[in-house]
Backbone as a chain_set.jsonl record, in Angstrom:
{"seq": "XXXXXXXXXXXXXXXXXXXXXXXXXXXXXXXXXXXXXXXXXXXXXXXXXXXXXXXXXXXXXXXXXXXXXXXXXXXXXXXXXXXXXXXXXXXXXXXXXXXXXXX", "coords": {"N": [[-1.216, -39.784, 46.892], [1.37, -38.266, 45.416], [4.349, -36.017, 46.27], [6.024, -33.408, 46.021], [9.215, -31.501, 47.187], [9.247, -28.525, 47.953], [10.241, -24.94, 47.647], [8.697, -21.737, 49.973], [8.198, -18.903, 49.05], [8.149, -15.82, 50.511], [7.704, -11.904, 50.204], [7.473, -8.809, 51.601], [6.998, -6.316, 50.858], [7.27, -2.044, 50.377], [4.471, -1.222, 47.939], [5.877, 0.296, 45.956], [7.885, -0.709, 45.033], [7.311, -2.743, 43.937], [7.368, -4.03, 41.355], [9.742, -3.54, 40.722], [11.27, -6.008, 42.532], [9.326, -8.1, 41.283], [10.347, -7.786, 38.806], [12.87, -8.756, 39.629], [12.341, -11.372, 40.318], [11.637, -12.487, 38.479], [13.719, -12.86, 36.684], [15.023, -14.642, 37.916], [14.176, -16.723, 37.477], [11.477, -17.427, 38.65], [8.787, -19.02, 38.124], [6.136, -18.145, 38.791], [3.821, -15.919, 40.364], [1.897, -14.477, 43.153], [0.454, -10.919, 44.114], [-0.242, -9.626, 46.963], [-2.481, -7.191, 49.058], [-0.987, -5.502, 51.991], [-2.694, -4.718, 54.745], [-1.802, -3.51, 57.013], [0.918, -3.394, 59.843], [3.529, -4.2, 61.959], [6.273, -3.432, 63.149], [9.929, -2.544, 63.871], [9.863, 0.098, 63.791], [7.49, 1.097, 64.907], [3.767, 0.427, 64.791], [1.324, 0.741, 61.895], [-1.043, 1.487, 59.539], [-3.04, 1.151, 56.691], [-3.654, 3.46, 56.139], [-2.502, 5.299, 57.151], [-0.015, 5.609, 55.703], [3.24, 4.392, 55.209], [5.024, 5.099, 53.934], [6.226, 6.263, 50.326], [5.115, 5.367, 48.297], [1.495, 3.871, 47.778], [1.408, 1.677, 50.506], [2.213, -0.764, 51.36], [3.053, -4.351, 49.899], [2.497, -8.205, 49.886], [4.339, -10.049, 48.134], [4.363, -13.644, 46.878], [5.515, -16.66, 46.058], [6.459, -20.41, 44.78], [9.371, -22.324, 44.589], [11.27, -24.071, 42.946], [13.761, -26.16, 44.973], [16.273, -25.528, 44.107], [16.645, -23.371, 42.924], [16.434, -21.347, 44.596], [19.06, -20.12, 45.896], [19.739, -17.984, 43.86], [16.945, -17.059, 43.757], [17.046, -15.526, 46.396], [19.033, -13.985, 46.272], [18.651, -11.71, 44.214], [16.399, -10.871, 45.29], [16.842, -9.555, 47.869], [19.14, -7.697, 46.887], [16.641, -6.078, 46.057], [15.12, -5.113, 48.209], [16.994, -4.456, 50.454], [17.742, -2.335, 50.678], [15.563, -0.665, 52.023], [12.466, -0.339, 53.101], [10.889, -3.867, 54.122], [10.736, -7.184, 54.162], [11.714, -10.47, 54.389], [10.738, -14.138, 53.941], [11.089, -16.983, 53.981], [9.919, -20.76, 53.135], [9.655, -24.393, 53.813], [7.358, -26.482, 52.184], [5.256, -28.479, 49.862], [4.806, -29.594, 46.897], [2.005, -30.783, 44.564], [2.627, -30.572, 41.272], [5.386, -30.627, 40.082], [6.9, -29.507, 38.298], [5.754, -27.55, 37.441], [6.833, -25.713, 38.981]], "CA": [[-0.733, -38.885, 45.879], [3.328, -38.346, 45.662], [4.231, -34.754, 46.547], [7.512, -32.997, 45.605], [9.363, -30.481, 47.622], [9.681, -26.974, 47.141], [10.335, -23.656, 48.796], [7.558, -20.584, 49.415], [9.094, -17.327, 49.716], [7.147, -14.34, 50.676], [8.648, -11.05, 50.372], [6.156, -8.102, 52.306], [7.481, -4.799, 50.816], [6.318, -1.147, 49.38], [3.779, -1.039, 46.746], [6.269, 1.446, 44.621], [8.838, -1.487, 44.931], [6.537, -4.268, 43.565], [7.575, -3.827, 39.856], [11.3, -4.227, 40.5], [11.204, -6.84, 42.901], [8.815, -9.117, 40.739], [11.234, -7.889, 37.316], [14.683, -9.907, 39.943], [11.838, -12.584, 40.499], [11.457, -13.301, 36.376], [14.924, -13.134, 35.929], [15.308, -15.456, 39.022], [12.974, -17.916, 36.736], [9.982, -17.536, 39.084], [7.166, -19.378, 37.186], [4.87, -17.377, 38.902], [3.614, -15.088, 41.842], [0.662, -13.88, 43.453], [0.466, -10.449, 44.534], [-1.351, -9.6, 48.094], [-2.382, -6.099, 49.864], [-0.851, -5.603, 53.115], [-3.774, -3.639, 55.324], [-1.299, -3.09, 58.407], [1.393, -4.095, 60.625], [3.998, -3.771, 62.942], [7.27, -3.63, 62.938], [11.103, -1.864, 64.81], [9.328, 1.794, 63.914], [6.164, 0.986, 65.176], [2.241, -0.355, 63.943], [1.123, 1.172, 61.237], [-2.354, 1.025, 58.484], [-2.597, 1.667, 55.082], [-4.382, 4.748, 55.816], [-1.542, 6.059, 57.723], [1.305, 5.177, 54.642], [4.34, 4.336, 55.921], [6.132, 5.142, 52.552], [5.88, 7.274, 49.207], [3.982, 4.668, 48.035], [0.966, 3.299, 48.727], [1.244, 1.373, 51.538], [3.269, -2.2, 51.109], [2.516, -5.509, 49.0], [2.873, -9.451, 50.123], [4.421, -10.883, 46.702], [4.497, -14.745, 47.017], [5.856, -17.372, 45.13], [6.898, -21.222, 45.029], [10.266, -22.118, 43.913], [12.354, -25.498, 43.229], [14.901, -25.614, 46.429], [17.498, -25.636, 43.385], [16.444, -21.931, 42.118], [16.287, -20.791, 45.687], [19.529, -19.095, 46.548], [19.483, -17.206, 43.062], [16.193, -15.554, 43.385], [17.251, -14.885, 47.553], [20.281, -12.93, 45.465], [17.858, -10.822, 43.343], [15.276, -10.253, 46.061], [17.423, -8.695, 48.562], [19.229, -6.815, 46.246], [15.858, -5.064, 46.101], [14.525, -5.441, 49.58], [17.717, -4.625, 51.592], [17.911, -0.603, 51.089], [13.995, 0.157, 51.473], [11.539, -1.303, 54.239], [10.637, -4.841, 53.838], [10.662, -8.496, 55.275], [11.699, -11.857, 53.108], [10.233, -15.307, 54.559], [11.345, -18.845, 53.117], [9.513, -21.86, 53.875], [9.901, -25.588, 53.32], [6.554, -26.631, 51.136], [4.997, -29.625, 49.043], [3.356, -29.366, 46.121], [1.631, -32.222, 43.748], [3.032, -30.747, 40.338], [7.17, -29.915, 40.567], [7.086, -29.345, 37.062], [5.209, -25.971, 37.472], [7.836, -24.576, 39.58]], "C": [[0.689, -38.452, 46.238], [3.052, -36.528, 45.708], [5.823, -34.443, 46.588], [7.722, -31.764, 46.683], [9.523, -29.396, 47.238], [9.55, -25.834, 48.303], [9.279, -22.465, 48.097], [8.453, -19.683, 50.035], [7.561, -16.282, 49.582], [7.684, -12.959, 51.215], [7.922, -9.794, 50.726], [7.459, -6.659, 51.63], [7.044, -3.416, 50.085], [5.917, -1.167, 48.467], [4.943, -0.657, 45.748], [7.471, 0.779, 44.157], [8.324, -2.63, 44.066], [7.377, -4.821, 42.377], [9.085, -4.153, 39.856], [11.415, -5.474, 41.163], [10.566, -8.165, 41.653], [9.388, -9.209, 38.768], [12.51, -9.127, 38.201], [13.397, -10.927, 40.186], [11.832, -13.356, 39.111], [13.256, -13.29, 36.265], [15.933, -14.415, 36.721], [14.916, -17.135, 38.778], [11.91, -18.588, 37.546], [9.122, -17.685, 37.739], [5.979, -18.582, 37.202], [4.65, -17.126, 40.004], [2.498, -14.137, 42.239], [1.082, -12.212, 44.312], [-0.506, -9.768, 45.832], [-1.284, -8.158, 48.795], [-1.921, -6.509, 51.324], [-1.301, -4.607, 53.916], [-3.066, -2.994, 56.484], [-0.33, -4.244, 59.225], [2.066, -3.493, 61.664], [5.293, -3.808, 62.792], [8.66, -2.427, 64.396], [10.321, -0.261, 64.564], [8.127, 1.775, 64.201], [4.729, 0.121, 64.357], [2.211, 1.094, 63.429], [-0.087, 1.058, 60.739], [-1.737, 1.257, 57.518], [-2.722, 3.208, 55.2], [-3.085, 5.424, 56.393], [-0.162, 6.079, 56.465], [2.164, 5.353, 55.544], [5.238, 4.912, 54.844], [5.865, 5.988, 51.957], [4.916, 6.71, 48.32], [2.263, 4.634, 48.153], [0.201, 1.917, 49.432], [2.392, 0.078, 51.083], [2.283, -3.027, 50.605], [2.983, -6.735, 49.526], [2.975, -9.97, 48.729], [4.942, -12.408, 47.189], [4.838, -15.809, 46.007], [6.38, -18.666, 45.316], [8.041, -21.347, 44.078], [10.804, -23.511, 44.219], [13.141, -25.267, 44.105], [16.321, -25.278, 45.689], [17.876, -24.298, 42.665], [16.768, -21.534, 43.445], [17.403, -19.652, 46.116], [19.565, -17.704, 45.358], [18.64, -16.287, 43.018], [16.273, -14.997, 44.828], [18.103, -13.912, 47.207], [19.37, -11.797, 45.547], [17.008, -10.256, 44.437], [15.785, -9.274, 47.158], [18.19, -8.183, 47.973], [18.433, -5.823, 45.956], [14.864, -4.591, 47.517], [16.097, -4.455, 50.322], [18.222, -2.75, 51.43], [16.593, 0.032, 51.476], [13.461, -1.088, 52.634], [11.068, -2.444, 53.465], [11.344, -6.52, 54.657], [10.915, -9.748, 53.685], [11.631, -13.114, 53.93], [10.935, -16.357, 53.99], [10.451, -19.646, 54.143], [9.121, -23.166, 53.342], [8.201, -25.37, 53.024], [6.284, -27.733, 50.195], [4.278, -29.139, 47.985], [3.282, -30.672, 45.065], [2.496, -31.907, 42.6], [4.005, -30.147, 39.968], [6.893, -29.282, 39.489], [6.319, -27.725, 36.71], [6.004, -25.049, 37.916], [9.285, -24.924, 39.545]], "O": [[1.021, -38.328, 47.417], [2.047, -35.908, 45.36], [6.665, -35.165, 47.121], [6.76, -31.095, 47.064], [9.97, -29.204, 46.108], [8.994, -25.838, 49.402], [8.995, -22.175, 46.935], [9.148, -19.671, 51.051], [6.537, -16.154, 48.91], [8.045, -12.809, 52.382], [7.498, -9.48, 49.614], [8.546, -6.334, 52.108], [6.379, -3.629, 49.072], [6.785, -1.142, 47.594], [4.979, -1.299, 44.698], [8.137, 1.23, 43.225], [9.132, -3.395, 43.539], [7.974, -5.897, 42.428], [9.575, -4.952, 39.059], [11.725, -6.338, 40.342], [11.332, -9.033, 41.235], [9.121, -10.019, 37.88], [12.961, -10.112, 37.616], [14.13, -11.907, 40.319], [11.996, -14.548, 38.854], [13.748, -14.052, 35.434], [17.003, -14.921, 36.383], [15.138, -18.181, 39.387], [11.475, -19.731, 37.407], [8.87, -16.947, 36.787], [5.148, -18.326, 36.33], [5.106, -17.864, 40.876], [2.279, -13.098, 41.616], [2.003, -12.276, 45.128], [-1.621, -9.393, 45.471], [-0.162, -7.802, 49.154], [-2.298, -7.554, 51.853], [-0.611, -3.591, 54.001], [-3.588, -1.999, 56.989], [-0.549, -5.452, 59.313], [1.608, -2.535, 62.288], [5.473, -4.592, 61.861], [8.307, -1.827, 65.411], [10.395, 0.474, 65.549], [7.5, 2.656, 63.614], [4.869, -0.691, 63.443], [2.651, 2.135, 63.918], [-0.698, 0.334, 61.526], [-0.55, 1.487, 57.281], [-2.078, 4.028, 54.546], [-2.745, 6.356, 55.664], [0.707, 6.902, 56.75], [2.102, 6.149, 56.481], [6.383, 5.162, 55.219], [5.219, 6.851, 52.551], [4.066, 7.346, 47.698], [1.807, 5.609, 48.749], [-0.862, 1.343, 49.195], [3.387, 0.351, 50.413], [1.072, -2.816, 50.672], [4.177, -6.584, 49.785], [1.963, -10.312, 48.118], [5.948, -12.409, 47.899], [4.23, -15.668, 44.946], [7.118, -18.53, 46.292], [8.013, -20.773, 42.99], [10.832, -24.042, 45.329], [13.42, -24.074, 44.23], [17.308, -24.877, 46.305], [18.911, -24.056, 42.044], [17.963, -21.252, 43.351], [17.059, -18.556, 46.559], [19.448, -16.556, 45.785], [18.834, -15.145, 42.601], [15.655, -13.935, 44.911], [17.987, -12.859, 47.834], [19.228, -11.062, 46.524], [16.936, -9.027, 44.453], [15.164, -8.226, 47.338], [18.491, -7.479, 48.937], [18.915, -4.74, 45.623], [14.0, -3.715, 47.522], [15.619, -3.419, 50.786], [19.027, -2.188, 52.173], [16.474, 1.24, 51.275], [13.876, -2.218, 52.891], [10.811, -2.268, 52.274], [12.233, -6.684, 55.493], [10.476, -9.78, 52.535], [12.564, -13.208, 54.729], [11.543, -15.805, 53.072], [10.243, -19.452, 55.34], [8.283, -23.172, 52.44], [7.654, -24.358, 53.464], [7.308, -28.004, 49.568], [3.3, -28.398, 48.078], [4.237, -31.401, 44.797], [3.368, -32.77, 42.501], [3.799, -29.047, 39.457], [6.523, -28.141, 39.766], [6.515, -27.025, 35.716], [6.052, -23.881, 37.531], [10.121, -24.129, 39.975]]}, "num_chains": 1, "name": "protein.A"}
């Protein structure tokens, strides 16, 4: 089976952020993106839970998404534009998938 490349981004940041972040992902022409709870981590200010909130929120979100490598620096624009004043983490990572034409 032939397999096309593509990039996964995964962008870990506060719940109360989700909504803007995943508005610069549509305008970024993300096809589409799963949203994931994040129960706890760790980070330069210490480990954390949910139960503890780190934020005003609550707690932080893993939003994920695959992207043609040709969209890529556009929605890295948009995403740290909303990421880079406010706690949060942005991943990239090379990626195959069977049907390009989705993303």
């Amino acid at each position: 089976m032939d397999t096309h490349k593509a990039k996964r981004v995964a962008v870990i940041i506060e719940a109360v952020m989700q909504s803007r972040l995943t508005d610069a992902m549509d305008r970024a022409g993300v096809s589409g993106y799963s949203v994931l709870p994040v129960l706890a981590g760790g980070g330069r200010s210490g480990n954390w839970t949910r139960e503890g909130q780190i934020g005003r929120g609550t707690g932080m979100v893993q939003v994920v998404c695959i992207i043609a490598p040709d969209k890529i620096d556009d929605l890295l624009n948009k995403a740290f534009a909303v990421v880079e004043k406010h706690i949060g983490v942005i991943t990239v990572s090379d990626c195959e998938v069977l049907r390009a034409e989705r993303f």
